[in-house]
FIKOLZA-1660 file (N, C-alpha, C; in steps of 0.1 Angstrom, whole numbers, plus 5000, padded with zeros to 4 digits):
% residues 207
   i   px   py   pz ch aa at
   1 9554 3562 5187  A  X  N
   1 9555 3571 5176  A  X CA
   1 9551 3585 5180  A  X  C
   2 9559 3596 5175  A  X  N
   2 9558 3610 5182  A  X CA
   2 9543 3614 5175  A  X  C
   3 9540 3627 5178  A  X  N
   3 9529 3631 5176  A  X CA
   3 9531 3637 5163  A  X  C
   4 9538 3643 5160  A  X  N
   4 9537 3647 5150  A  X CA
   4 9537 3636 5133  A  X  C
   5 9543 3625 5138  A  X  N
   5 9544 3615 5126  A  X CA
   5 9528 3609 5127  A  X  C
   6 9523 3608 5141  A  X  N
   6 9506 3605 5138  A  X CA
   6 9500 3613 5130  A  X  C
   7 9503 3627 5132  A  X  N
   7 9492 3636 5126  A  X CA
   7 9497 3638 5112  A  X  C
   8 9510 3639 5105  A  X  N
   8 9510 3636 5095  A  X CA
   8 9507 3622 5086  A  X  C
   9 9504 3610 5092  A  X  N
   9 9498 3597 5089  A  X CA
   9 9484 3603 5087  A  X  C
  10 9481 3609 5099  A  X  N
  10 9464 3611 5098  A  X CA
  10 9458 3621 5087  A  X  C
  11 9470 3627 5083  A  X  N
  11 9467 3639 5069  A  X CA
  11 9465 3630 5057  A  X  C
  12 9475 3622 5057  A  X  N
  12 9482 3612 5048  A  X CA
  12 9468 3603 5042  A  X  C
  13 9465 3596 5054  A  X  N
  13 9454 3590 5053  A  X CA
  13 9443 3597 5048  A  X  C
  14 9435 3605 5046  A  X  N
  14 9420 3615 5050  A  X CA
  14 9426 3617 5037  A  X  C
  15 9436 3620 5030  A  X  N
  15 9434 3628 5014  A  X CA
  15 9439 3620 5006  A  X  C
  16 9445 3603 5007  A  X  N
  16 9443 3590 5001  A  X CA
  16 9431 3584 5004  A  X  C
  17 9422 3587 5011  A  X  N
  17 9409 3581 5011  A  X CA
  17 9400 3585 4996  A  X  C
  18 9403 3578 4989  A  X  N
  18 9397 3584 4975  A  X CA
  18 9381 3570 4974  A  X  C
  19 9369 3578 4979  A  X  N
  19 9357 3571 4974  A  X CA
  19 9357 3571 4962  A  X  C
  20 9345 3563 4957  A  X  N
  20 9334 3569 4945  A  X CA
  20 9341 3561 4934  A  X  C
  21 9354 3557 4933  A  X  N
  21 9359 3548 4921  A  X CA
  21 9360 3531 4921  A  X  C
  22 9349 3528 4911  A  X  N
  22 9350 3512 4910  A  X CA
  22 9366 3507 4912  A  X  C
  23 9376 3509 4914  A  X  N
  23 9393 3500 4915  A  X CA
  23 9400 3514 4920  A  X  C
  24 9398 3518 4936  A  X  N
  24 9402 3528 4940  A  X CA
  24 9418 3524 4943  A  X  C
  25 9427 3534 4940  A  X  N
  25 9440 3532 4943  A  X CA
  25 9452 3522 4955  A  X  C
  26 9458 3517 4957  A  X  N
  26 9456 3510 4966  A  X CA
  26 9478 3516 4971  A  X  C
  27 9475 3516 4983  A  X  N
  27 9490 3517 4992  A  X CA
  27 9495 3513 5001  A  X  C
  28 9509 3513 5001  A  X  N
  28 9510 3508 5021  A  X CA
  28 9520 3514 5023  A  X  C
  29 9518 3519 5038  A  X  N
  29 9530 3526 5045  A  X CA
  29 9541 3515 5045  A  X  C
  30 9558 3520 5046  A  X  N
  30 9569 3511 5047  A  X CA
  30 9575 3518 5048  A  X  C
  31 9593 3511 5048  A  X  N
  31 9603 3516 5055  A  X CA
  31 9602 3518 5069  A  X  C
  32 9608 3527 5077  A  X  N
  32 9614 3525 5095  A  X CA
  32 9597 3533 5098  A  X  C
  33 9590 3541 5096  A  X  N
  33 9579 3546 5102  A  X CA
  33 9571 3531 5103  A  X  C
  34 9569 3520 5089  A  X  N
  34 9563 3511 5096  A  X CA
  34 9567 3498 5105  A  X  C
  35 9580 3504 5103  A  X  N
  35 9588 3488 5109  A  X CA
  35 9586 3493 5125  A  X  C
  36 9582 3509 5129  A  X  N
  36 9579 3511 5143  A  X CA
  36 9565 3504 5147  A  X  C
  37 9557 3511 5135  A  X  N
  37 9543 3503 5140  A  X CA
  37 9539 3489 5141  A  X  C
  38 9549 3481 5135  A  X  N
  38 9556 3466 5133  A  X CA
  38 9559 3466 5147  A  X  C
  39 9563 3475 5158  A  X  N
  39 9568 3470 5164  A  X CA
  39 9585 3463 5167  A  X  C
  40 9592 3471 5153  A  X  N
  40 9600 3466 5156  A  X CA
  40 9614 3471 5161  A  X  C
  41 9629 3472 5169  A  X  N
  41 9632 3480 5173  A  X CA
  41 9641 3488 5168  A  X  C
  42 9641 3501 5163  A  X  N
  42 9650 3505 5156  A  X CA
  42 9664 3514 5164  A  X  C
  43 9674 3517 5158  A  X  N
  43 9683 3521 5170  A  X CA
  43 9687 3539 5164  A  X  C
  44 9673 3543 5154  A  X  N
  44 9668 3558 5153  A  X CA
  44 9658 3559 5150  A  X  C
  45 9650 3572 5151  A  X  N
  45 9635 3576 5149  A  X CA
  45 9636 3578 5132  A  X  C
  46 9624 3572 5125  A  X  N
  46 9621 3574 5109  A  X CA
  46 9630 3590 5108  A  X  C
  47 9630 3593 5097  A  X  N
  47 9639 3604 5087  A  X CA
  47 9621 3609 5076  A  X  C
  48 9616 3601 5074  A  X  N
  48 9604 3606 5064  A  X CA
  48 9592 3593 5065  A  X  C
  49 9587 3595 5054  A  X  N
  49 9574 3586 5058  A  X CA
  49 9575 3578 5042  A  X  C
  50 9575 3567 5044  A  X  N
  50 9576 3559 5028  A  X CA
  50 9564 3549 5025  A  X  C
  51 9558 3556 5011  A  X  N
  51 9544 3554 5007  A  X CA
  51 9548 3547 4996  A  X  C
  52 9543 3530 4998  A  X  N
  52 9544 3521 4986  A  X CA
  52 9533 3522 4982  A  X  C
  53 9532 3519 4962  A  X  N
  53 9519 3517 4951  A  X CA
  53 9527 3512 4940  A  X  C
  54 9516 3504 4932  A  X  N
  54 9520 3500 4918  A  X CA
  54 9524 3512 4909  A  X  C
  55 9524 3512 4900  A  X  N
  55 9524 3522 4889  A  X CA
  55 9513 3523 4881  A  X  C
  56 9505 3515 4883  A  X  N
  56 9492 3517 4877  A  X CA
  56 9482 3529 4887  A  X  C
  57 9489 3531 4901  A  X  N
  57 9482 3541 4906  A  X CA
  57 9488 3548 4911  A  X  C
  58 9499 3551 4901  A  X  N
  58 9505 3567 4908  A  X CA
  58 9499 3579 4905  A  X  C
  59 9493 3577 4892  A  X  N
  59 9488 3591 4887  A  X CA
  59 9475 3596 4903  A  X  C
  60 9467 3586 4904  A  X  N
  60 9453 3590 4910  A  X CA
  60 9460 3593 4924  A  X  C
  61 9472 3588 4930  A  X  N
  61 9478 3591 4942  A  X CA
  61 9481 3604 4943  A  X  C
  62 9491 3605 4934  A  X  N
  62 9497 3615 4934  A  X CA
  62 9488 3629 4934  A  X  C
  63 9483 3633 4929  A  X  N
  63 9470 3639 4926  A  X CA
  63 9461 3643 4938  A  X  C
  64 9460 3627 4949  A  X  N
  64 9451 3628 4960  A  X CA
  64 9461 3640 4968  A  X  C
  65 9476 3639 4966  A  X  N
  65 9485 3646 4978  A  X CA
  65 9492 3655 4971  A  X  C
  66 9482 3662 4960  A  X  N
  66 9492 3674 4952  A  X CA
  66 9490 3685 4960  A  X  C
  67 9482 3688 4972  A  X  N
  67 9481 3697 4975  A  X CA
  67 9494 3699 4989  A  X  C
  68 9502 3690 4993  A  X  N
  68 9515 3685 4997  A  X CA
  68 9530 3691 4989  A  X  C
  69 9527 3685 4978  A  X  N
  69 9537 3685 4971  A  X CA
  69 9551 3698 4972  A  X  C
  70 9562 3684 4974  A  X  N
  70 9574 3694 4975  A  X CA
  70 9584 3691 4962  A  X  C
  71 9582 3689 4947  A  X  N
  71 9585 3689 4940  A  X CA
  71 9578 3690 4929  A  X  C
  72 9580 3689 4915  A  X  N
  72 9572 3689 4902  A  X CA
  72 9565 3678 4899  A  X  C
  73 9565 3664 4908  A  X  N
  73 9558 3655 4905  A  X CA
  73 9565 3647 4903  A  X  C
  74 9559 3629 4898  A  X  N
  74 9565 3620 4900  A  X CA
  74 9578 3617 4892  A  X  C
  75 9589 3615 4892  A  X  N
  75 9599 3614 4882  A  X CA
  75 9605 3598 4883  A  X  C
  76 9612 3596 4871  A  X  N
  76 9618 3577 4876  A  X CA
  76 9627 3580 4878  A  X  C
  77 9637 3571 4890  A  X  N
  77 9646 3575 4901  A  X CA
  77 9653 3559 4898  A  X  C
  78 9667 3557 4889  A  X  N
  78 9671 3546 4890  A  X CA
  78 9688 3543 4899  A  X  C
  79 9685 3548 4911  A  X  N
  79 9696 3553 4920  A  X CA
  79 9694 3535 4928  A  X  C
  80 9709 3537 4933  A  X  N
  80 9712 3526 4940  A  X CA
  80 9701 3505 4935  A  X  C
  81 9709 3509 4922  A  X  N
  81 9703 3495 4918  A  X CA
  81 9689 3492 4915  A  X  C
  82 9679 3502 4916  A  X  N
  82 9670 3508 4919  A  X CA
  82 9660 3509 4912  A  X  C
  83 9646 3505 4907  A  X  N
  83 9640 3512 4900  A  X CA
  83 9627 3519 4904  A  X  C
  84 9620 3528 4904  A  X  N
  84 9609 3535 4906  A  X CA
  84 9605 3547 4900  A  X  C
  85 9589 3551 4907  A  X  N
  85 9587 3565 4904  A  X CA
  85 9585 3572 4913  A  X  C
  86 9590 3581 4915  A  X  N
  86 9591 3584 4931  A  X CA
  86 9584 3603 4927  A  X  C
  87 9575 3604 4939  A  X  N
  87 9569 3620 4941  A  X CA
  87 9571 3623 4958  A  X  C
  88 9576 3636 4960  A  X  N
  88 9580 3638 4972  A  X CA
  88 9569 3651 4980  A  X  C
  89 9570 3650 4990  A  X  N
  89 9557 3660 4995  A  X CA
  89 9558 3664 5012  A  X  C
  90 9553 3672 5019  A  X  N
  90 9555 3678 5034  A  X CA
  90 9545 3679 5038  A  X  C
  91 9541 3665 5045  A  X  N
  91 9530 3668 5052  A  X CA
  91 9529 3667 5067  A  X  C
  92 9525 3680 5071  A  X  N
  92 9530 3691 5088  A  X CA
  92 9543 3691 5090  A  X  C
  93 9547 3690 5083  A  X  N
  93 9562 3694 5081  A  X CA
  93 9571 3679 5083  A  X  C
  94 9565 3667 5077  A  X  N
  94 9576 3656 5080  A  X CA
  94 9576 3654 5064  A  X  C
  95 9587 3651 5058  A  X  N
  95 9589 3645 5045  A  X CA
  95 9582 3630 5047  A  X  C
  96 9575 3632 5032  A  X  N
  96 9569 3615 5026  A  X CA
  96 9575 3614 5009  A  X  C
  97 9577 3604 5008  A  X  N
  97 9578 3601 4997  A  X CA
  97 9572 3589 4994  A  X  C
  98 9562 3588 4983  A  X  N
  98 9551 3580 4974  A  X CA
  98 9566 3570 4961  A  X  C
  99 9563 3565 4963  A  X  N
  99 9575 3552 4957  A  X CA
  99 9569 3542 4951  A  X  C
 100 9564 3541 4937  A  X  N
 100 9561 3533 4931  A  X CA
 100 9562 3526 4918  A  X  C
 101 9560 3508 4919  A  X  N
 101 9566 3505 4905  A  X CA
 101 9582 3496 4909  A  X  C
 102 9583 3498 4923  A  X  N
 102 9595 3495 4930  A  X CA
 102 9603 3483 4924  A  X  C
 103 9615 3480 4923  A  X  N
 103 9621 3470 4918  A  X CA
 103 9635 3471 4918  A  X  C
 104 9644 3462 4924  A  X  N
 104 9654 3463 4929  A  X CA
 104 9664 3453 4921  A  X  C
 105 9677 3456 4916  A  X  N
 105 9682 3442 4911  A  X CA
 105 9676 3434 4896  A  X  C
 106 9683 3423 4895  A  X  N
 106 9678 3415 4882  A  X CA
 106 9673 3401 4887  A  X  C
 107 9668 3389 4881  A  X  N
 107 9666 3378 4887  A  X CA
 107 9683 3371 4885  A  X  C
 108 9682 3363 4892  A  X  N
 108 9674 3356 4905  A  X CA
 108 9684 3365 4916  A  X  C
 109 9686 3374 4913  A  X  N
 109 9694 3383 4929  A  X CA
 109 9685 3396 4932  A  X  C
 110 9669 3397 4922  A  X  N
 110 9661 3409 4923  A  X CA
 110 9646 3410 4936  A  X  C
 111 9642 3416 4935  A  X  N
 111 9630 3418 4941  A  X CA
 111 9620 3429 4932  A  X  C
 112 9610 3427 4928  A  X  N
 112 9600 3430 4929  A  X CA
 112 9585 3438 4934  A  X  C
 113 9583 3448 4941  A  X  N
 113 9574 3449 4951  A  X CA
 113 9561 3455 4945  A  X  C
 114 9546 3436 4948  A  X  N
 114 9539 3442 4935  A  X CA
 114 9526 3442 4951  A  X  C
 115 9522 3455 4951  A  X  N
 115 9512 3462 4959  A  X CA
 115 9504 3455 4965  A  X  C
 116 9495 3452 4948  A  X  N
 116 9484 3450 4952  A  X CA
 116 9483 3432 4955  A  X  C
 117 9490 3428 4956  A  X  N
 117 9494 3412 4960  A  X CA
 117 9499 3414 4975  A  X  C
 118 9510 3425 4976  A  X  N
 118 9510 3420 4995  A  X CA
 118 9500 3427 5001  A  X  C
 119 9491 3435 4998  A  X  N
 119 9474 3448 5000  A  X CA
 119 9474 3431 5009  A  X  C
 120 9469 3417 5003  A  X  N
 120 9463 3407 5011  A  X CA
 120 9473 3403 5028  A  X  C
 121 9481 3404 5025  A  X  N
 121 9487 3404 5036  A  X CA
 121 9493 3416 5044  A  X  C
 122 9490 3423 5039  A  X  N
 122 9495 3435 5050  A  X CA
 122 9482 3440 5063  A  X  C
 123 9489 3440 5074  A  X  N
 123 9486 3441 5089  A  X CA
 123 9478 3456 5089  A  X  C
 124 9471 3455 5094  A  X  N
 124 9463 3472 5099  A  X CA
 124 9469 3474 5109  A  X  C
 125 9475 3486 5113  A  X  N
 125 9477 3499 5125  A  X CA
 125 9469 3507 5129  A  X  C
 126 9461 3508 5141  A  X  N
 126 9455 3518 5143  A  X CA
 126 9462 3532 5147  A  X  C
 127 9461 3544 5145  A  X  N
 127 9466 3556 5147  A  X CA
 127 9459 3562 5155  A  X  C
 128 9446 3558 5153  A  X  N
 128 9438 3563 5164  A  X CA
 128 9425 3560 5162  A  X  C
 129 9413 3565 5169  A  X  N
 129 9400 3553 5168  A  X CA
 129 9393 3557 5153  A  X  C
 130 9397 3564 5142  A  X  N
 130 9393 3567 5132  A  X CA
 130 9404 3562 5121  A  X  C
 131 9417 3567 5121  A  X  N
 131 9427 3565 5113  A  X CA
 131 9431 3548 5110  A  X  C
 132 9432 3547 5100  A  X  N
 132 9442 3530 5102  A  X CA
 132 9448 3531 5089  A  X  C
 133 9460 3528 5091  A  X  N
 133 9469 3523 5080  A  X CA
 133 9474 3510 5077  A  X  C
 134 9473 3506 5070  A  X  N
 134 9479 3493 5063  A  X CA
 134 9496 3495 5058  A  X  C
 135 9504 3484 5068  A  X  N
 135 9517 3481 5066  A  X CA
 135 9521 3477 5058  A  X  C
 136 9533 3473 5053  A  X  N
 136 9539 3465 5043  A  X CA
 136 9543 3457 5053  A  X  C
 137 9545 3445 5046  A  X  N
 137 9544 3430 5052  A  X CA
 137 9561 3431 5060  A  X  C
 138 9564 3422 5070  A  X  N
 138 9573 3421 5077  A  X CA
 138 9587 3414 5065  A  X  C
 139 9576 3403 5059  A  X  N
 139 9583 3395 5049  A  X CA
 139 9592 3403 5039  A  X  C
 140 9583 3414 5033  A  X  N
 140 9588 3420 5023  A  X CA
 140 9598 3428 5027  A  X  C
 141 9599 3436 5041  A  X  N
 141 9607 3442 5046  A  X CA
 141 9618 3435 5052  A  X  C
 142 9620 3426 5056  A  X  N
 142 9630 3412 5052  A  X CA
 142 9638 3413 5046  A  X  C
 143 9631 3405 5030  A  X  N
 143 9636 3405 5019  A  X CA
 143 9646 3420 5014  A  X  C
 144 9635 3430 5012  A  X  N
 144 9639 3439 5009  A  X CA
 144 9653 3446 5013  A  X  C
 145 9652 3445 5028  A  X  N
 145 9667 3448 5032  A  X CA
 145 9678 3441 5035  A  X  C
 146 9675 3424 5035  A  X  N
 146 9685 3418 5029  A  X CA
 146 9691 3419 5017  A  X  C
 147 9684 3425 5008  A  X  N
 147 9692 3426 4993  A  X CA
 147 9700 3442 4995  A  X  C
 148 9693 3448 4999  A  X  N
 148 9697 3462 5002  A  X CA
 148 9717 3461 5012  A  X  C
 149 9715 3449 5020  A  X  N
 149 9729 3445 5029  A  X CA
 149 9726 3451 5042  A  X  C
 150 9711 3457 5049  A  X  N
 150 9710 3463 5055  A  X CA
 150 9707 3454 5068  A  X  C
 151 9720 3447 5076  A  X  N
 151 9719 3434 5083  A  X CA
 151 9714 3437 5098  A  X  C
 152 9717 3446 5097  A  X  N
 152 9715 3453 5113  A  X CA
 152 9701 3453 5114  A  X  C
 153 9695 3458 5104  A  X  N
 153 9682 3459 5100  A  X CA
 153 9676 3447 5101  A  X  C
 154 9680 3439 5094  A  X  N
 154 9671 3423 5091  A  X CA
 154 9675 3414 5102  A  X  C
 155 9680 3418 5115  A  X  N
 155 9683 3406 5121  A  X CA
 155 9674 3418 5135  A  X  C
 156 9667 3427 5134  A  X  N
 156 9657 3434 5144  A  X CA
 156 9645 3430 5137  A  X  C
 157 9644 3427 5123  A  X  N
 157 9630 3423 5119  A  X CA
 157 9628 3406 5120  A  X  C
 158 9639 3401 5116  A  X  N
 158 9639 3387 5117  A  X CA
 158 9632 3384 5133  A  X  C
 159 9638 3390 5140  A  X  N
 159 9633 3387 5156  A  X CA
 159 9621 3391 5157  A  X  C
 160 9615 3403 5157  A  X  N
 160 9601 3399 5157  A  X CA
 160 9595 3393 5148  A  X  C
 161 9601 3386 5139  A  X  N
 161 9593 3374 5131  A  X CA
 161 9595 3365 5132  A  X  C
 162 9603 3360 5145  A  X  N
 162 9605 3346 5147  A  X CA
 162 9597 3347 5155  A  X  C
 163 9593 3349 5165  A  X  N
 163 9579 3348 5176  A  X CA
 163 9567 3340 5169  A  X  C
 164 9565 3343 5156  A  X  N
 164 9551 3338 5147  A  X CA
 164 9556 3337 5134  A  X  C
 165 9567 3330 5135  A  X  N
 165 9570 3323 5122  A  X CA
 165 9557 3319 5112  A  X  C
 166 9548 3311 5116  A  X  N
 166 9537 3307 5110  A  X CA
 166 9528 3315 5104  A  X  C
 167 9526 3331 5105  A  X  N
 167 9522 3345 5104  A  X CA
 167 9528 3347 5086  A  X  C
 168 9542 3347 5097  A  X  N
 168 9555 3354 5078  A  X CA
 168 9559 3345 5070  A  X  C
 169 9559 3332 5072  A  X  N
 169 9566 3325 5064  A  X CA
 169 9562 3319 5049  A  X  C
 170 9550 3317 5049  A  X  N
 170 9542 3315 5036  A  X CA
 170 9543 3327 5029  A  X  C
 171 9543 3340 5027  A  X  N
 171 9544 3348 5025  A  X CA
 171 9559 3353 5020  A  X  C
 172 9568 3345 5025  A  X  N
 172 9580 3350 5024  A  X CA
 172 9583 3337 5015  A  X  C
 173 9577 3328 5020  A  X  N
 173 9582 3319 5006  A  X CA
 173 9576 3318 4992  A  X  C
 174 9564 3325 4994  A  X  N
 174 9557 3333 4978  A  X CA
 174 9566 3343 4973  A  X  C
 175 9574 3352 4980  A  X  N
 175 9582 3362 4976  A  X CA
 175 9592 3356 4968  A  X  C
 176 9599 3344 4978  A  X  N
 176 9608 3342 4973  A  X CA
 176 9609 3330 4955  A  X  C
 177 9597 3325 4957  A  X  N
 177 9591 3319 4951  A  X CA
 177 9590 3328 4933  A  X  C
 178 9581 3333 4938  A  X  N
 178 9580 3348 4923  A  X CA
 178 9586 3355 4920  A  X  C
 179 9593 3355 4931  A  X  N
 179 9608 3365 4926  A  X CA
 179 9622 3355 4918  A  X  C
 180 9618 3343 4921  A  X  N
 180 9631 3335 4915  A  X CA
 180 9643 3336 4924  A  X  C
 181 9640 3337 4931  A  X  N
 181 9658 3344 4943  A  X CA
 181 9663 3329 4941  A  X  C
 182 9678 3333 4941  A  X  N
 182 9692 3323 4936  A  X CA
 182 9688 3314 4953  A  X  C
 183 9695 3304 4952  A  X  N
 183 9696 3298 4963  A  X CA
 183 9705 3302 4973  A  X  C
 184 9715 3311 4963  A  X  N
 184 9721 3318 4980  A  X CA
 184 9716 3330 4985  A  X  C
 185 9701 3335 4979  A  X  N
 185 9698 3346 4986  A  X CA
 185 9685 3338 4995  A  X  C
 186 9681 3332 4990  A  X  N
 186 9668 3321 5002  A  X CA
 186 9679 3313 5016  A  X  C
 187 9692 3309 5010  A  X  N
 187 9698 3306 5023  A  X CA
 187 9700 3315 5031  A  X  C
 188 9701 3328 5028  A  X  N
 188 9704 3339 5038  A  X CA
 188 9696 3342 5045  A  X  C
 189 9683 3343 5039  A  X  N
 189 9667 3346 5046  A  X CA
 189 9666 3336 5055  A  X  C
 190 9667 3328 5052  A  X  N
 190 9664 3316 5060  A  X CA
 190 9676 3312 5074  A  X  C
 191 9685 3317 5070  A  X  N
 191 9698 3319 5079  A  X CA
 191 9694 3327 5090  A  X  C
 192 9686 3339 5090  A  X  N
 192 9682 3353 5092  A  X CA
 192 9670 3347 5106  A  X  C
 193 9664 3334 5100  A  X  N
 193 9654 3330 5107  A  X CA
 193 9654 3321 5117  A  X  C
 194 9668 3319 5117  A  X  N
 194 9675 3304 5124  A  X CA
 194 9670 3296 5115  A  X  C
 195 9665 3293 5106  A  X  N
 195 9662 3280 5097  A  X CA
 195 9669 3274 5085  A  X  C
 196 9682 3269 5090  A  X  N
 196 9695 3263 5079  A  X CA
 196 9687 3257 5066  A  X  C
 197 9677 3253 5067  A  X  N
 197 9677 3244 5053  A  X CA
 197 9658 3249 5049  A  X  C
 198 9659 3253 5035  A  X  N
 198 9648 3256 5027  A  X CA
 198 9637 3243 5030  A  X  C
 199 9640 3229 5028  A  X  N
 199 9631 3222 5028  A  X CA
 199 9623 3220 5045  A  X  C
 200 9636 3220 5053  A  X  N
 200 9631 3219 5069  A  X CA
 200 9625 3233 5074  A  X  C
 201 9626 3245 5067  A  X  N
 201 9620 3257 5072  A  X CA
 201 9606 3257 5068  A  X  C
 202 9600 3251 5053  A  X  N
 202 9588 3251 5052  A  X CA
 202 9577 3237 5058  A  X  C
 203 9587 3227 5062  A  X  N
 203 9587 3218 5067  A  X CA
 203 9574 3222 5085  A  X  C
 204 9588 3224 5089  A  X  N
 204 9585 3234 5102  A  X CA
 204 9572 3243 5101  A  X  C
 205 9570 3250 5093  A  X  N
 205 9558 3263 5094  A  X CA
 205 9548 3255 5087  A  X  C
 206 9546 3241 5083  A  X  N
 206 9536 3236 5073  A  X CA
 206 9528 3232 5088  A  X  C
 207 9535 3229 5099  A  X  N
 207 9530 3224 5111  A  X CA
 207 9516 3228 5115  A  X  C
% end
């Protein structure tokens, strides 16, 4: 990751550090900046920096990075199937955008993305020996761009999630679980994973 996307992470971080509140705001980096720190390989450098949260904490977010801000604040954005509230900002000069409330689609062909439920499984990055960011899960980033059609995409994440299947897979079958996904959108995930059949895939990772 270039230098400049560290030190805008490290701005990012330092003015979402909000002490002092009993149920402090909660977020996670996503999209291609963290599918790098994922480790995983992309075939271009990120475009912006994408900041997931519920809607219960956009106001205290937004707020932490008003002094960023490259627009009037958060607005609902129901573009490409889409739903959120999205607030946009420049920090050292890389675009972020804070995306919360996220929800994609209808059931059983929708997705969901609820924060503070994957907050337990999302992976720490260090940036450096002070900085650390917490990722969005490999699973959700999966999911998510399998519904999106983004295949190019989900068969570079699938690979590094087959190495440690046993890592993503519980996880990905809570997703798919609470989200209700139709059976031909779990066959595709599971296609994604080399694992033809739903019962022999949880089968396999129950090991």
């Amino acid at each position: 990751m270039s230098y400049l996307y560290e030190s805008a992470l490290r701005r990012i971080a330092e003015a979402l550090d909000v002490g002092g509140l009993e149920k402090p705001p909660v977020w996670l980096l996503g999209g291609s900046c963290a599918l790098l720190l994922h480790n995983v390989p992309l075939d271009k450098p990120p475009s912006d920096i994408d900041l997931y949260a519920d809607l219960e904490d956009a106001g205290l977010l937004h707020q932490a990075l008003s002094c960023y801000s490259a627009d009037e604040g958060p607005e609902e954005d129901y573009s490409g199937n889409c739903y959120s509230r999205r607030s946009r900002y420049v920090v050292d000069g890389m675009k972020v955008e804070l995306v919360c409330g996220f929800r994609m689609g209808i059931p059983p062909f929708g997705y969901a993305a609820d924060i503070h439920m994957l907050l337990n499984h999302a992976p720490v990055s260090r940036i450096d020996s002070l900085c650390l960011i917490r990722l969005m899960p490999l699973a959700h980033e999966l999911l998510f761009n399998m519904l999106r059609g983004r295949m190019e995409r989900c068969r570079a994440i699938a690979g590094r999630m087959h190495s440690s299947l046993q890592l993503h897979v519980p996880l990905l079958n809570e997703l798919a679980d609470r989200n209700e996904l139709a059976p031909s959108c779990r066959a595709e995930l599971y296609g994604l994973l080399r694992q033809p059949l739903e019962t022999e895939f949880r089968k396999e990772t129950a090991r």
